[in-house]
N, CA, C and O atoms as a GROMACS GRO file, in nm:
protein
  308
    1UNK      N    1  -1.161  -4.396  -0.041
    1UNK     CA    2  -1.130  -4.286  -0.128
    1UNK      C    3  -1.018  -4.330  -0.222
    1UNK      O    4  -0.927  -4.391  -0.165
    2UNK      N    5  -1.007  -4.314  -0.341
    2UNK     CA    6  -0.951  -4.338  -0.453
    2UNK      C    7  -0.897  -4.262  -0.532
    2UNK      O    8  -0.970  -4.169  -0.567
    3UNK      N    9  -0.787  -4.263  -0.579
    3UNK     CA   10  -0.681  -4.171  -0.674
    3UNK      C   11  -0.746  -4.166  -0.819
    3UNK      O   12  -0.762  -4.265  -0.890
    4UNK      N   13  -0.783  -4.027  -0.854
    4UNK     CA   14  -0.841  -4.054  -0.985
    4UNK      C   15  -0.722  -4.017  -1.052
    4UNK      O   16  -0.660  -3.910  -1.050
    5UNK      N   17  -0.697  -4.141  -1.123
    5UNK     CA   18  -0.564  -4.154  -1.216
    5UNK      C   19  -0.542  -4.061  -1.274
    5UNK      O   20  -0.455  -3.980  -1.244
    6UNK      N   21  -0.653  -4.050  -1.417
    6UNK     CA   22  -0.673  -3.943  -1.527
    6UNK      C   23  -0.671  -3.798  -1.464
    6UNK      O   24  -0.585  -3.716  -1.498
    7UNK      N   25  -0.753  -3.775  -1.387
    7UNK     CA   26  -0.711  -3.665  -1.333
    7UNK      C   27  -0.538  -3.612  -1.277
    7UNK      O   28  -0.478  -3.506  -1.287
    8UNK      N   29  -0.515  -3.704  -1.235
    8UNK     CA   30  -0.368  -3.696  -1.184
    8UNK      C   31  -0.253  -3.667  -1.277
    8UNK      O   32  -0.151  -3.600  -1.266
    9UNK      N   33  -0.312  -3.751  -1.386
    9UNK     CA   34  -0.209  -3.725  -1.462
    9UNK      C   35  -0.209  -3.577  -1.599
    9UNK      O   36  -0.126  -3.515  -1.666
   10UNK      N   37  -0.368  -3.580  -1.574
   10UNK     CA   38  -0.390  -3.406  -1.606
   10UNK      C   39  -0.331  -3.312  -1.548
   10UNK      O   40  -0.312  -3.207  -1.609
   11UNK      N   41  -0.284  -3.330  -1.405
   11UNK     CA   42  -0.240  -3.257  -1.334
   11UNK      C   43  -0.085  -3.244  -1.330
   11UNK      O   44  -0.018  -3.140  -1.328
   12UNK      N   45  -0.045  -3.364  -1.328
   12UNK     CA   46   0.120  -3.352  -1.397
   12UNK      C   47   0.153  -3.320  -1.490
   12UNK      O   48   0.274  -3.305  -1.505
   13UNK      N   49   0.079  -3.297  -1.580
   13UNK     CA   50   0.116  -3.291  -1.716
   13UNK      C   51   0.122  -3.093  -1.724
   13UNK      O   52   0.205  -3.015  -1.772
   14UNK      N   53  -0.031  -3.073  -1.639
   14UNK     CA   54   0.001  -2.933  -1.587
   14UNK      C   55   0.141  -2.851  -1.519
   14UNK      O   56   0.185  -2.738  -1.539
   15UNK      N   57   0.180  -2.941  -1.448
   15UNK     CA   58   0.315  -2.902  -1.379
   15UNK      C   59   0.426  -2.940  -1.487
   15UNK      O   60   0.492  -2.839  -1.515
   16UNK      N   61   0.457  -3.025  -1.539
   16UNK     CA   62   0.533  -3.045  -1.643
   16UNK      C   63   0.533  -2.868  -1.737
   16UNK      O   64   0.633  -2.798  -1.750
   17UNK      N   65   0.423  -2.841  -1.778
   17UNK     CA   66   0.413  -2.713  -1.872
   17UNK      C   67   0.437  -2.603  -1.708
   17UNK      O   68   0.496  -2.495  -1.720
   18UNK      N   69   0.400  -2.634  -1.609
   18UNK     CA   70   0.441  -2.480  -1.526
   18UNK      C   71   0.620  -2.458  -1.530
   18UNK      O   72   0.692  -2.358  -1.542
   19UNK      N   73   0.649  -2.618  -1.513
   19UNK     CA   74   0.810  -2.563  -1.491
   19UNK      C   75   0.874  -2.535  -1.643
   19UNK      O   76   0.984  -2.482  -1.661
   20UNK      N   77   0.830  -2.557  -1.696
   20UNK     CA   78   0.844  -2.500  -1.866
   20UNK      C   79   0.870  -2.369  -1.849
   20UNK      O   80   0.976  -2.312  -1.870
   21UNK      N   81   0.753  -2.316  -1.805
   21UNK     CA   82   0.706  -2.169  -1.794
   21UNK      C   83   0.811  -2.101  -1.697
   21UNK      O   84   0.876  -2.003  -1.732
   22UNK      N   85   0.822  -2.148  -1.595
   22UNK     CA   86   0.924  -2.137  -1.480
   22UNK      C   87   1.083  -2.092  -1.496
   22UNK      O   88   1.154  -2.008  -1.440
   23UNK      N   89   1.104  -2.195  -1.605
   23UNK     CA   90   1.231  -2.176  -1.666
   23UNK      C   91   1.239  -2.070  -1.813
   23UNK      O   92   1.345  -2.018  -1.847
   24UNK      N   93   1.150  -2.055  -1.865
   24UNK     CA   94   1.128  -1.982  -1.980
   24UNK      C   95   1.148  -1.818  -1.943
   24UNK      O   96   1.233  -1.741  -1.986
   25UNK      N   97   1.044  -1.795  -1.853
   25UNK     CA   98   0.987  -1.659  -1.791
   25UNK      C   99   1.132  -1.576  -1.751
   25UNK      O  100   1.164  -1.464  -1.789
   26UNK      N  101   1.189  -1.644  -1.686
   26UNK     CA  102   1.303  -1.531  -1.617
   26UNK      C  103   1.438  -1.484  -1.760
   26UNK      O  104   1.512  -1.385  -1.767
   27UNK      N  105   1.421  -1.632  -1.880
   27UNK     CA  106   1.498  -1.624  -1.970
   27UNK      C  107   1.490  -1.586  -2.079
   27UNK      O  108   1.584  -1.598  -2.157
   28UNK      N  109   1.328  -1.504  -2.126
   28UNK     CA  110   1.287  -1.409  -2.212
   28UNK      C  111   1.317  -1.275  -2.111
   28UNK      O  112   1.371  -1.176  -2.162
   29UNK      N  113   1.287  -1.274  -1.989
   29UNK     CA  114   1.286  -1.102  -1.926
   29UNK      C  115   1.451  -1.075  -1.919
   29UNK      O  116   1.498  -0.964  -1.947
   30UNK      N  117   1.520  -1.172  -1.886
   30UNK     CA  118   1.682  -1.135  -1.913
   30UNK      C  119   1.729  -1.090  -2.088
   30UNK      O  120   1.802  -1.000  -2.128
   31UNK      N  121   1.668  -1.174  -2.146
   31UNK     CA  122   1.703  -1.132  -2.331
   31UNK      C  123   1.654  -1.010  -2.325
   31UNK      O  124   1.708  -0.921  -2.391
   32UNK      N  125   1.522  -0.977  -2.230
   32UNK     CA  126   1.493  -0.805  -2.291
   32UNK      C  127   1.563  -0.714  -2.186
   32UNK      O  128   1.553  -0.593  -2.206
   33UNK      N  129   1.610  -0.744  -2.112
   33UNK     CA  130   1.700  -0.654  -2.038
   33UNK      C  131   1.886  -0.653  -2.066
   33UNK      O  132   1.962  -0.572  -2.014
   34UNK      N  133   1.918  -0.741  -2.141
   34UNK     CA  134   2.036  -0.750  -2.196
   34UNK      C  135   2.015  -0.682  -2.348
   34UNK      O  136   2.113  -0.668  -2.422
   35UNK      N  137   1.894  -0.644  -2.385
   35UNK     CA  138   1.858  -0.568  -2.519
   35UNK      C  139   1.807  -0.450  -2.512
   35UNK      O  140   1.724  -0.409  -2.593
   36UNK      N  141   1.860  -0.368  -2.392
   36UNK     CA  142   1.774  -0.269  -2.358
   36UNK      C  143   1.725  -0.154  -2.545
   36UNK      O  144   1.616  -0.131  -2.598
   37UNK      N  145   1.872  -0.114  -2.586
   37UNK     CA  146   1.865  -0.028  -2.712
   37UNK      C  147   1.789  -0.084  -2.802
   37UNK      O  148   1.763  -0.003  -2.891
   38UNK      N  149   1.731  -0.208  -2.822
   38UNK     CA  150   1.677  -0.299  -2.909
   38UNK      C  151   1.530  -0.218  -2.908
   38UNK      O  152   1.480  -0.180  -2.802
   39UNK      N  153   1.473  -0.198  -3.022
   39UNK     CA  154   1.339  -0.159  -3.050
   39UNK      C  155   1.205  -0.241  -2.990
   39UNK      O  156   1.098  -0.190  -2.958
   40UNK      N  157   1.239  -0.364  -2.984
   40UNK     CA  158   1.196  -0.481  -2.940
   40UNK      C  159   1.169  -0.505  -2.810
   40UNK      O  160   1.093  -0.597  -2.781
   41UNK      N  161   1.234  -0.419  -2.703
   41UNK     CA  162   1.272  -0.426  -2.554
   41UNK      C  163   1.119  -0.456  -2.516
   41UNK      O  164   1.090  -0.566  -2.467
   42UNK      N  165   1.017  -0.351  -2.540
   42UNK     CA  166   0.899  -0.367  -2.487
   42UNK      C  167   0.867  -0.467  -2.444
   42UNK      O  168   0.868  -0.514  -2.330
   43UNK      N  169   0.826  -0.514  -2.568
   43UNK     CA  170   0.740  -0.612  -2.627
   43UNK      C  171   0.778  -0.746  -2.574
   43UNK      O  172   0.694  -0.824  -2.531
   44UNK      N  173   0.925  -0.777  -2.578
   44UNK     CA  174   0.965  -0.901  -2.530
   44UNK      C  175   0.974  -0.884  -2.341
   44UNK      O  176   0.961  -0.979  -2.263
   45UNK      N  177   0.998  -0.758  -2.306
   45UNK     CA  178   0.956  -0.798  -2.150
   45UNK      C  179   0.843  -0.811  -2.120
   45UNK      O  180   0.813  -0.891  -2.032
   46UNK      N  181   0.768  -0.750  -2.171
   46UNK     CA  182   0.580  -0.744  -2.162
   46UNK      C  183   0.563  -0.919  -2.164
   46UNK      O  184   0.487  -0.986  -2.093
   47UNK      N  185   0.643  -0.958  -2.249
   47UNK     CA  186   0.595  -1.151  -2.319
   47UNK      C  187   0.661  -1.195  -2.202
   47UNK      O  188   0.589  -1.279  -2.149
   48UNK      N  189   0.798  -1.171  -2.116
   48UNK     CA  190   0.853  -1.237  -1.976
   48UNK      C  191   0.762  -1.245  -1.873
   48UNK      O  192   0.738  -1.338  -1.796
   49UNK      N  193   0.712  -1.126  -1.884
   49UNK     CA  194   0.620  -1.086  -1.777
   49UNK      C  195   0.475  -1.174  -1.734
   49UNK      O  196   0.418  -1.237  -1.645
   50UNK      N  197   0.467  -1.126  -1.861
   50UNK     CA  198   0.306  -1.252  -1.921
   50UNK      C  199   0.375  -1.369  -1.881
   50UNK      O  200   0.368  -1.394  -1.761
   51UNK      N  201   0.444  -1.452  -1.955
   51UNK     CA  202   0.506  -1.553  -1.911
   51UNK      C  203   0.545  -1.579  -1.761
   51UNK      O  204   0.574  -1.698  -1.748
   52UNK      N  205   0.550  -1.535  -1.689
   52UNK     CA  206   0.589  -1.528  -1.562
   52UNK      C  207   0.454  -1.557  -1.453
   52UNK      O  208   0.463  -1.623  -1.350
   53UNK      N  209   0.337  -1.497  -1.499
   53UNK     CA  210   0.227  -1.451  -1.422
   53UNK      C  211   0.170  -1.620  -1.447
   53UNK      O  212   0.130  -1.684  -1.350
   54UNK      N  213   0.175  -1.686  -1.596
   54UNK     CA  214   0.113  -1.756  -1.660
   54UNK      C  215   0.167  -1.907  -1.533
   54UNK      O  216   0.109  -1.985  -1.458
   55UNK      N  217   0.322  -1.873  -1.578
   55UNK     CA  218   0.387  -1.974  -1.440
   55UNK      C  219   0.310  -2.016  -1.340
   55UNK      O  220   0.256  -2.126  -1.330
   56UNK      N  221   0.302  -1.883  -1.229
   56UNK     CA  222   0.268  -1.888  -1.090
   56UNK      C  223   0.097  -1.925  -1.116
   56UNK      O  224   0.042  -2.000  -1.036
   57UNK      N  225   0.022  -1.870  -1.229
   57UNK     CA  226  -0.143  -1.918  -1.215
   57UNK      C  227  -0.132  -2.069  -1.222
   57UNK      O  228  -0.192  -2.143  -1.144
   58UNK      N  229  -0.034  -2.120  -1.342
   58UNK     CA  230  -0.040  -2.262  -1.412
   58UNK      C  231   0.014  -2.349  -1.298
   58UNK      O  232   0.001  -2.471  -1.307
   59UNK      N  233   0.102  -2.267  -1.139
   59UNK     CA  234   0.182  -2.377  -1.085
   59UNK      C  235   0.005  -2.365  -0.940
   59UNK      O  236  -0.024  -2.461  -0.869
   60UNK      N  237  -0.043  -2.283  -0.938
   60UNK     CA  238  -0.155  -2.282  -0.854
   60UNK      C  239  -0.251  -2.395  -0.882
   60UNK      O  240  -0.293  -2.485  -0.809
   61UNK      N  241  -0.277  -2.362  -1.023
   61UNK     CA  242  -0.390  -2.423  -1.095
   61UNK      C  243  -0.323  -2.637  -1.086
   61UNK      O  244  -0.409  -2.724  -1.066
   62UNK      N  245  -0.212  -2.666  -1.099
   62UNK     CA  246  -0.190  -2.754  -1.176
   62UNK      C  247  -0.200  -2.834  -0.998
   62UNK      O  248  -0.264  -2.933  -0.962
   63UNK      N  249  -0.124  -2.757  -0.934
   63UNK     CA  250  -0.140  -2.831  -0.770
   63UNK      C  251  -0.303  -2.824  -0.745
   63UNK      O  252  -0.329  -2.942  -0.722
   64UNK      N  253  -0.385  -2.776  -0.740
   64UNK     CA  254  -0.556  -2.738  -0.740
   64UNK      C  255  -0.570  -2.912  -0.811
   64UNK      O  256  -0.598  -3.001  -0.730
   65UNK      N  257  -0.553  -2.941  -0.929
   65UNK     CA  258  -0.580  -3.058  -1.001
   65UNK      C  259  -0.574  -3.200  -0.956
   65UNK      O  260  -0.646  -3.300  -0.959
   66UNK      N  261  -0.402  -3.149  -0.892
   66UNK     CA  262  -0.321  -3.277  -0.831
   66UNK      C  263  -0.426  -3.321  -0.721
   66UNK      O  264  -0.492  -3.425  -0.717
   67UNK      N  265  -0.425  -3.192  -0.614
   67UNK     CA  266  -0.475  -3.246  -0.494
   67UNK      C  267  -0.652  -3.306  -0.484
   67UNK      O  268  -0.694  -3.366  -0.386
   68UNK      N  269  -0.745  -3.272  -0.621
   68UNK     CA  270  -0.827  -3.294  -0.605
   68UNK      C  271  -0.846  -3.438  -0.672
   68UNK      O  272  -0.925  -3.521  -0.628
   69UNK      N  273  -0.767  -3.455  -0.778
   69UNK     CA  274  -0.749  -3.566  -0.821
   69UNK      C  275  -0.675  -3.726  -0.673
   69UNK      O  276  -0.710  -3.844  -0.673
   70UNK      N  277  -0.596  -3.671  -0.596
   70UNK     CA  278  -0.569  -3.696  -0.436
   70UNK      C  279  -0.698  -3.775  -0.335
   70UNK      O  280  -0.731  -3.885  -0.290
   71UNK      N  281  -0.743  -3.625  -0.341
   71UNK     CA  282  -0.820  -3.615  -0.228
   71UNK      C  283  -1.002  -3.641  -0.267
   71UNK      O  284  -1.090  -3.683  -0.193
   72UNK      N  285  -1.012  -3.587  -0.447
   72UNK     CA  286  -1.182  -3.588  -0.463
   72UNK      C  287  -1.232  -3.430  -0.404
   72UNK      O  288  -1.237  -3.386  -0.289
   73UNK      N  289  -1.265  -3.370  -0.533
   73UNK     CA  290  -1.319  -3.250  -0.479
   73UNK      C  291  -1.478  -3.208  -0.452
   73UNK      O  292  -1.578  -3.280  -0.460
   74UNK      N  293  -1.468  -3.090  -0.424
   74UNK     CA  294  -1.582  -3.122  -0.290
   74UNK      C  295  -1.739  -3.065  -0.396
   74UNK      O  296  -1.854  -3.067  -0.352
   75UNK      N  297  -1.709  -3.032  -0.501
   75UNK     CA  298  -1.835  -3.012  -0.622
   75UNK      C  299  -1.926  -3.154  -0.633
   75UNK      O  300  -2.027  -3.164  -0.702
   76UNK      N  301  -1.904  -3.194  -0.601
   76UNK     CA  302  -1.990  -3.312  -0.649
   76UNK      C  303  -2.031  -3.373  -0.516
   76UNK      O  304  -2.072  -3.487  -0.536
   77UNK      N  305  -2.034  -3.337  -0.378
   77UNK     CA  306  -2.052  -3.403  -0.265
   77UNK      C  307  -2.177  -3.268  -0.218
   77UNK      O  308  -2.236  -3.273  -0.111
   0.00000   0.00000   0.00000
């Protein structure tokens, strides 16, 4: 069994953009909660939020990649 490189590194590259997201997410929902009077409040926690969800799918999805790229997933067997 064999490390499919390309895949692997699809998969880091995935985690690279989750912890992006990771660090982003909590630091748009703080700007809209330090802006509560701001007209804007909505909209920019709604975008933390989104951002946040996008994180935890992208940090699921990007480990899903890693490990099949690892291990060889089971679609093709």
């Amino acid at each position: 069994m064999r490390t499919d490189k390309d895949l692997l590194v699809k998969g880091i590259k995935f985690l690279a953009y989750t912890i992006a997201l990771m660090f982003m997410a909590p630091f748009v929902i703080y700007q809209a909660f330090k802006n509560q009077e701001n007209v804007l409040y909505w909209p920019v926690l709604v975008l933390g939020l989104i951002l946040g969800v996008g994180a935890i799918a992208m940090g699921f999805y990007s480990i899903k990649v890693i490990l099949d790229s690892l291990f060889g997933s089971k679609k093709g067997k």
